[in-house]
C-alpha positions in Angstrom: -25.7 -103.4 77.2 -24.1 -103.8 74.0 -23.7 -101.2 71.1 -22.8 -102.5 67.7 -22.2 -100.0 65.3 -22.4 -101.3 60.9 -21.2 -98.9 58.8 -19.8 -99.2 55.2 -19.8 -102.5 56.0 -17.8 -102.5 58.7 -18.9 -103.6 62.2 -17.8 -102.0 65.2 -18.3 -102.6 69.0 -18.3 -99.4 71.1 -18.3 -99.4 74.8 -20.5 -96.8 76.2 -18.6 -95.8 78.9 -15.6 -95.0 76.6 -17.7 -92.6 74.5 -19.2 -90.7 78.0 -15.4 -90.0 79.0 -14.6 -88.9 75.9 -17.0 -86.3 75.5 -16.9 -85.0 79.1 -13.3 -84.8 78.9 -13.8 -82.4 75.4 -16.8 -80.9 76.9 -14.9 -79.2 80.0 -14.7 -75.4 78.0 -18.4 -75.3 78.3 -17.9 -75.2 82.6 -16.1 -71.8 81.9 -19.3 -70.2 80.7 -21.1 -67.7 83.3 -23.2 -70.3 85.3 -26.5 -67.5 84.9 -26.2 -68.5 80.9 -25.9 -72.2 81.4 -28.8 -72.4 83.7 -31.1 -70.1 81.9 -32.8 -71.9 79.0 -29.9 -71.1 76.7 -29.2 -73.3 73.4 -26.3 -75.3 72.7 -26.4 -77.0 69.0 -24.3 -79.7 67.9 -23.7 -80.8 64.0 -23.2 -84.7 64.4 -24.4 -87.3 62.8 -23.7 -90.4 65.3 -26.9 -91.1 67.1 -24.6 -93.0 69.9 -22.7 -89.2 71.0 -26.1 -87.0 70.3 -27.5 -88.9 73.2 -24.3 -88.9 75.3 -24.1 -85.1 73.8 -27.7 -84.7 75.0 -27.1 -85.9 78.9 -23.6 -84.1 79.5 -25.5 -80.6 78.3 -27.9 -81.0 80.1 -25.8 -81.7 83.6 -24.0 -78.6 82.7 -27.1 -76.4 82.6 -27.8 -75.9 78.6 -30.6 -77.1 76.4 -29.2 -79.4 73.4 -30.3 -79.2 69.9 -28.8 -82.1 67.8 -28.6 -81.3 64.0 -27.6 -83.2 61.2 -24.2 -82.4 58.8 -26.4 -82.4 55.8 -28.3 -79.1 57.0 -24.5 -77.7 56.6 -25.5 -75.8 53.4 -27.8 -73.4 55.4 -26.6 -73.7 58.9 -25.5 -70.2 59.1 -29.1 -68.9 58.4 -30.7 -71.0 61.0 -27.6 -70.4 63.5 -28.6 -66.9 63.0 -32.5 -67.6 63.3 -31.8 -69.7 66.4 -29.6 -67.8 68.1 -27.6 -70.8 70.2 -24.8 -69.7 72.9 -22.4 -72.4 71.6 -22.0 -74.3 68.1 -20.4 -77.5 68.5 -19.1 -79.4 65.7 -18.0 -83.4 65.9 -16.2 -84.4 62.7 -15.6 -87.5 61.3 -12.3 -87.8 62.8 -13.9 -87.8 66.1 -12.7 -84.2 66.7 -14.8 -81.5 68.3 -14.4 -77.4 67.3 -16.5 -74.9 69.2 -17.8 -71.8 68.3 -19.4 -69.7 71.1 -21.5 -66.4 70.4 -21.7 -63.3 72.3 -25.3 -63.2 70.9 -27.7 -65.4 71.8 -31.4 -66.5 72.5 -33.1 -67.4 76.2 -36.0 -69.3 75.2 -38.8 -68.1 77.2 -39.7 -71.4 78.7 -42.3 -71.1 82.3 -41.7 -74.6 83.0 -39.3 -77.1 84.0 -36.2 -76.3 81.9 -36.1 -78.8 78.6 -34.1 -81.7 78.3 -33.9 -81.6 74.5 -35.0 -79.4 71.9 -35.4 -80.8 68.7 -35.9 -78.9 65.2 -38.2 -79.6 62.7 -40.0 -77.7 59.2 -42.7 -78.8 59.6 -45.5 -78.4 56.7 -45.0 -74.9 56.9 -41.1 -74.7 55.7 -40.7 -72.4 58.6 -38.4 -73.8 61.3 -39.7 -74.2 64.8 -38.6 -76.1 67.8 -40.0 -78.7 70.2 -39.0 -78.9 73.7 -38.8 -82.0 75.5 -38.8 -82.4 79.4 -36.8 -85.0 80.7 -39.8 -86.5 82.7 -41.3 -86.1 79.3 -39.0 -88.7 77.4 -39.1 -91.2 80.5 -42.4 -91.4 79.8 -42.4 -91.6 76.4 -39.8 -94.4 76.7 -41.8 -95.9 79.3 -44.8 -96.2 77.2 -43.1 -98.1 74.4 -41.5 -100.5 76.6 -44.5 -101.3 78.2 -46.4 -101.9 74.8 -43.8 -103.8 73.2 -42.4 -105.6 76.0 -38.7 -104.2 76.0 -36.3 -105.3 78.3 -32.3 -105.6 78.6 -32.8 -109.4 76.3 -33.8 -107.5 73.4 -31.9 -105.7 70.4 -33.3 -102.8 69.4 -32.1 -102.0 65.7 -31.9 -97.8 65.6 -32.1 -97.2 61.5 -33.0 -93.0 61.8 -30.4 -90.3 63.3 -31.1 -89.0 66.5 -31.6 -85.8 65.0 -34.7 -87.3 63.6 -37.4 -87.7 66.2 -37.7 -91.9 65.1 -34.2 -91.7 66.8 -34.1 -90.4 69.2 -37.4 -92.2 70.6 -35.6 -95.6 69.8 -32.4 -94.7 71.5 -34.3 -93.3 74.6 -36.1 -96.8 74.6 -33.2 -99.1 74.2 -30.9 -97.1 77.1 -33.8 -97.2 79.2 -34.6 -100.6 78.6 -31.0 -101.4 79.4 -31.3 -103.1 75.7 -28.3 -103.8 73.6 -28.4 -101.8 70.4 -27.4 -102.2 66.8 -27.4 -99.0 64.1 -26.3 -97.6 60.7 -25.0 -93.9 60.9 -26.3 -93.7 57.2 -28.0 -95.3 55.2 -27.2 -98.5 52.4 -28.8 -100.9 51.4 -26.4 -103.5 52.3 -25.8 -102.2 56.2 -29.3 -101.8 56.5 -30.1 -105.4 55.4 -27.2 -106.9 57.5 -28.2 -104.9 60.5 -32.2 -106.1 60.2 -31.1 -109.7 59.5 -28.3 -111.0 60.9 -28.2 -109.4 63.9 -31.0 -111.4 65.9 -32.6 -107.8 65.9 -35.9 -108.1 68.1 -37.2 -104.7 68.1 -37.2 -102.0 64.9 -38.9 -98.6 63.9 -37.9 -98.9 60.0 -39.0 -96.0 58.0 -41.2 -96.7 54.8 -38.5 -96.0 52.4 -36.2 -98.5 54.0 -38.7 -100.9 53.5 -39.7 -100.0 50.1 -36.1 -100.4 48.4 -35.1 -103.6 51.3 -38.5 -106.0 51.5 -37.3 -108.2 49.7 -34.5 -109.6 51.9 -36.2 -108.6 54.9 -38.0 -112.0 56.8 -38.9 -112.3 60.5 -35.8 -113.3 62.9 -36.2 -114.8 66.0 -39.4 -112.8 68.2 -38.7 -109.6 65.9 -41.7 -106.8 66.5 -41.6 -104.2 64.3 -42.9 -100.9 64.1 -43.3 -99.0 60.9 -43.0 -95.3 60.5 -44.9 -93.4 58.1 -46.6 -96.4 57.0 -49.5 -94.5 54.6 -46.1 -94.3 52.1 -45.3 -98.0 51.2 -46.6 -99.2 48.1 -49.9 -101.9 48.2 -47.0 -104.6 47.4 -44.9 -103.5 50.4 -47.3 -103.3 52.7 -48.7 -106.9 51.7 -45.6 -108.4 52.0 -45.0 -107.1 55.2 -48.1 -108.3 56.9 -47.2 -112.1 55.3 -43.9 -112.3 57.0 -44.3 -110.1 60.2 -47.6 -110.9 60.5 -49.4 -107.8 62.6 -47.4 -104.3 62.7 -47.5 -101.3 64.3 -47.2 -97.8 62.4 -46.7 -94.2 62.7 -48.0 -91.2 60.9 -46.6 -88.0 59.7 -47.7 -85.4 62.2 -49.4 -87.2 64.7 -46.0 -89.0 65.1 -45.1 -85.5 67.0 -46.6 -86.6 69.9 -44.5 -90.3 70.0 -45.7 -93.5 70.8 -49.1 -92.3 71.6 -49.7 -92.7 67.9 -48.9 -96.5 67.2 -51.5 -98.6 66.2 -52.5 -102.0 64.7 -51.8 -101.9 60.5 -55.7 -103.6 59.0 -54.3 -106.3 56.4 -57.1 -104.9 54.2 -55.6 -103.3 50.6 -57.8 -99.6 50.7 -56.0 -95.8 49.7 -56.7 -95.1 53.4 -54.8 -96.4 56.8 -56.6 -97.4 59.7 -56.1 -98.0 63.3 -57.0 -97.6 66.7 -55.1 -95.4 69.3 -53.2 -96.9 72.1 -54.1 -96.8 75.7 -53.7 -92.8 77.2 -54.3 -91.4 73.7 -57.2 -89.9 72.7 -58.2 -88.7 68.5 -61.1 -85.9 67.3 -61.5 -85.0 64.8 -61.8 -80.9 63.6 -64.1 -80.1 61.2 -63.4 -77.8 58.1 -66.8 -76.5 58.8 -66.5 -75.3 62.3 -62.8 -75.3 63.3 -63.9 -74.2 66.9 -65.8 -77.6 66.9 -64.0 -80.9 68.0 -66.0 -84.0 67.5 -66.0 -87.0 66.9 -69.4 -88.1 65.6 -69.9 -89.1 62.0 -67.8 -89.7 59.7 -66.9 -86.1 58.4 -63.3 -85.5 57.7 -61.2 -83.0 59.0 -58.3 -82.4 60.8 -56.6 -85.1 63.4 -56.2 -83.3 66.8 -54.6 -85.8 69.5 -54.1 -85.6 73.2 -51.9 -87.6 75.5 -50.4 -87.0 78.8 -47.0 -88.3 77.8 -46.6 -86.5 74.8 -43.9 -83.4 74.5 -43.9 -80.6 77.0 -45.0 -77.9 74.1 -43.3 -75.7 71.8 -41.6 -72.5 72.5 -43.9 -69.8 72.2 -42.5 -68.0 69.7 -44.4 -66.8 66.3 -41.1 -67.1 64.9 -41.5 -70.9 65.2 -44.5 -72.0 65.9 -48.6 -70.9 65.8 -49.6 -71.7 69.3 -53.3 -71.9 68.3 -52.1 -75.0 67.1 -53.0 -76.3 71.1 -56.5 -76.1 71.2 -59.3 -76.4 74.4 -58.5 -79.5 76.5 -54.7 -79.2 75.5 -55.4 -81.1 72.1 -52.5 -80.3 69.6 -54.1 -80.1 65.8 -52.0 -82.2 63.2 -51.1 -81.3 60.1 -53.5 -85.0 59.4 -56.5 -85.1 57.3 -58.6 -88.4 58.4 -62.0 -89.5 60.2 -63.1 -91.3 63.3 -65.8 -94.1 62.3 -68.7 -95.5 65.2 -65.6 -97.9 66.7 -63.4 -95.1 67.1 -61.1 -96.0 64.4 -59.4 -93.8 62.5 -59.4 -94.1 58.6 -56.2 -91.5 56.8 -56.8 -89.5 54.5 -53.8 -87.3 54.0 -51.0 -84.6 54.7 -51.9 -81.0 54.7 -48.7 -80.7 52.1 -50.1 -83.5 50.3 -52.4 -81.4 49.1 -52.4 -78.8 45.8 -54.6 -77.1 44.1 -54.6 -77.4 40.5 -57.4 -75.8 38.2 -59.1 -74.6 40.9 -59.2 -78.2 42.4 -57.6 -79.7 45.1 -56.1 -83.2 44.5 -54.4 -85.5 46.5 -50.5 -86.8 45.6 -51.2 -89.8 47.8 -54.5 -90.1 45.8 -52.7 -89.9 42.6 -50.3 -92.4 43.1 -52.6 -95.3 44.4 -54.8 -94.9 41.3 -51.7 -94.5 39.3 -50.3 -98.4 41.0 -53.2 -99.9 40.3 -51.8 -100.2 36.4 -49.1 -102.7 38.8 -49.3 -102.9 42.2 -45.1 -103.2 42.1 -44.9 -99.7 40.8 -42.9 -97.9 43.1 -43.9 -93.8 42.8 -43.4 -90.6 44.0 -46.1 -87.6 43.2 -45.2 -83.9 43.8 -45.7 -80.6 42.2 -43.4 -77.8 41.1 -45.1 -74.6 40.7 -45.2 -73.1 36.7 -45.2 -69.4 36.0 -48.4 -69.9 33.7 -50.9 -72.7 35.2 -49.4 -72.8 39.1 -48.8 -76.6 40.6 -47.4 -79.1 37.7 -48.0 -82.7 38.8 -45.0 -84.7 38.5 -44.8 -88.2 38.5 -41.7 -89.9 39.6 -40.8 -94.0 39.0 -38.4 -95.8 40.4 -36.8 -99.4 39.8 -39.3 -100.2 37.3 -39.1 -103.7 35.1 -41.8 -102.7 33.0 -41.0 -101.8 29.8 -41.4 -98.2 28.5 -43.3 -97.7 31.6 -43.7 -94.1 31.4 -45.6 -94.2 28.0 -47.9 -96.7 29.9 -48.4 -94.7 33.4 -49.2 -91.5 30.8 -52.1 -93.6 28.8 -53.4 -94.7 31.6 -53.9 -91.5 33.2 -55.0 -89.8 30.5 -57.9 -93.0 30.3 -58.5 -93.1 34.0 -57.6 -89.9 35.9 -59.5 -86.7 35.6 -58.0 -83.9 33.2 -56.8 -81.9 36.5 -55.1 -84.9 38.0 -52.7 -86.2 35.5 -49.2 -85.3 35.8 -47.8 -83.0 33.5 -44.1 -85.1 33.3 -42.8 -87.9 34.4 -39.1 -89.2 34.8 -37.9 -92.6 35.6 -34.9 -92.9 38.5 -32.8 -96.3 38.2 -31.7 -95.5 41.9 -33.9 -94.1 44.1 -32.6 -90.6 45.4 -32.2 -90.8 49.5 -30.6 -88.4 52.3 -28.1 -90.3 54.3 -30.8 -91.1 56.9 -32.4 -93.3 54.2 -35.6 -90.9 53.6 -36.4 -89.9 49.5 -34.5 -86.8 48.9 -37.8 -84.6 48.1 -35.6 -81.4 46.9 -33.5 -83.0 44.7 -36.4 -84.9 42.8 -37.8 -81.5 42.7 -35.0 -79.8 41.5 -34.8 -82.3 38.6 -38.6 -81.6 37.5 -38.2 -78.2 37.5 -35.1 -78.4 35.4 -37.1 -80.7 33.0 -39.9 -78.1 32.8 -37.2 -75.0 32.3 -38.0 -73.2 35.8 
């Protein structure tokens, strides 16, 4: 196994071994803790943001008796508040310097966990904004791993190219794959364009879980190397243009939603080259899809073509959530262990499932509830190169402003354009109420669009 590290534009080889006698080595102060603490469901979260000593992080933690839960350095601003909310036994910080500082409470939480104890916990907002916790069982992300490599064909030949922090679930599923694959590895720590390229490209890369945003600002220079499979997450995102392009050089591609991606590799499916505002596909082998609808919530079908909410079940997905209202809503698992998504969609007679859209993708304006998603593929089809993000910012006056933002554009005085053509072809209720036109597309280091800040700048716009 081989681990190639590109960052700033500088390649790095790093020996595995090195990095697991590093941290055990640093790692020795935890022994001293009261073995009744380290064996009983207790926390330990580390701030880091290289996905190579998360997952070293993750295995020496758990040999020692404590639960990890990796976070990211850019949730720094409000770490104390969900240190608080959390309520870990130890805080461990790795700095760029490859230096670790610990911080160990007298206060802390023992997640009240009947089963096997977890292997990983991992921290997500959710749709809700609240944060809540998944727990994953070590037989749990075997499987999952398992799964993947038996669909894609994985084995110690391949390079798997890891472009999400393990933080992020797309990480740590790719890591888990690769290591159990015995695969060599390639990954950027954060995202640029230029790392991101070289790592795709030259680095005889043959297996990938790109996110859409990656693709969006890269497809250009992107072509098929070698026997390259890729898998795209949070497809229902890339432009028409993208998405076309992708399908002439890659030819057929797997994809992820939002939400249902919760439950791993259970939700890849075949990408339909046909253009349409909705994604389709059929579940993998071991997963099943219903369909709950708005009329009858109780009710999980999946005759007709009604659309509701996508509930999933598979045997491999995560152990559950801690039961806990202060993260999570357990009615969320309904009868036959189906976990509701926070997916809007329907099944057709083949048992395929057509996308509608995200639960947040939804807002109500006028007493109507619109689409964002909806918005913006009516608003492409002015140019189908149009790159566009829709979201709201709430008003004191009318409630959710639509806000239209463009980025990379060629056209000239496109915003003038995108507003006439709204105002011709949209309904009164669906227009947005501003636009503002990026030259650079605002990203996170983990290469996803920075949603807040393009929020932040429409609400500034509008005097909130």
């Amino acid at each position: 196994m081989q681990i190639t590290l590109i960052e700033s534009g500088i390649v790095k080889k790093i020996k595995l071994q090195n990095v697991i006698i590093d941290l055990e080595n640093n790692l020795r102060e935890l022994k001293n803790i009261s073995s009744k603490y380290r064996l009983n469901n207790t926390l330990v979260i580390t701030i880091c943001d290289d996905l190579i000593y998360n997952y070293i992080f993750t295995k020496i933690l758990y040999k020692l008796g404590f639960i990890h839960l990796p976070m990211g350095s850019n949730l720094n601003k409000n770490i104390d508040n969900f240190i608080n909310e959390i309520e870990p036994i130890v805080v461990i910080k790795y700095d760029i310097d490859k230096k670790l500082s610990f911080s160990i409470k007298k206060n802390f939480r023992i997640l009240n966990v009947k089963k096997k104890r977890p292997y990983l916990c991992s921290s997500t907002s959710g749709t809700t904004g609240k944060s809540k916790i998944i727990i994953f069982g070590e037989d749990t992300k075997k499987l999952r791993a398992k799964q993947l490599i038996e669909l894609f064909k994985v084995d110690s030949k391949d390079t798997v190219f890891c472009s999400s922090p393990y933080t992020h679930s797309l990480g740590q599923r790719l890591i888990h794959v690769a290591m159990n694959a015995n695969a060599n590895i390639v990954y950027i720590n954060k995202f640029n364009k230029k790392d991101f390229i070289n790592a795709f490209v030259e680095n005889n890369v043959t297996l990938s879980i790109p996110i859409s945003t990656h693709l969006e600002i890269c497809q250009e220079k992107l072509y098929r190397t070698n026997d390259h499979r890729i898998i795209i997450s949070s497809s229902a995102s890339i432009s028409n243009k993208t998405r076309k392009s992708f399908m002439e050089k890659f030819g057929e591609i797997s994809y992820e939603m939002y939400g249902l991606s919760e439950l791993g590799t259970c939700t890849l499916t075949r990408l339909d080259n046909q253009i349409t505002k909705t994604y389709m596909g059929e579940p993998v082998k071991g997963c099943e899809l219903k369909i709950i609808h708005e009329k009858d919530k109780n009710m999980i079908t999946k005759e007709g073509f009604q659309v509701g909410r996508i509930a999933a079940y598979t045997k491999w997905c995560f152990l559950g959530y801690v039961i806990d209202k202060q993260f999570v809503d357990s009615k969320k698992f309904l009868k036959d262990n189906f976990f509701e998504t926070d997916d809007y969609g329907y099944l057709d007679n083949k048992n395929i499932l057509h996308f509608i859209s995200r639960n947040n993708d939804i807002i109500k304006v006028s007493g109507y509830k619109v689409s964002c998603m909806d918005i913006k593929e009516r608003l492409s089809r002015i140019d189908q190169s149009i790159n566009l993000f829709i979201t709201s910012v709430k008003m004191q006056r009318i409630g959710d402003a639509i806000c239209c933002a463009i980025f990379n554009s060629t056209i000239k005085d496109i915003v003038n354009l995108l507003r006439e053509y709204a105002i011709a072809n949209l309904e009164s209720y669906m227009r947005p109420v501003i636009y503002k036109e990026y030259k650079v597309l605002p990203l996170l280091d983990n290469g996803k669009i920075d949603v807040q800040s393009i929020k932040n700048d429409f609400s500034k716009l509008l005097g909130q």
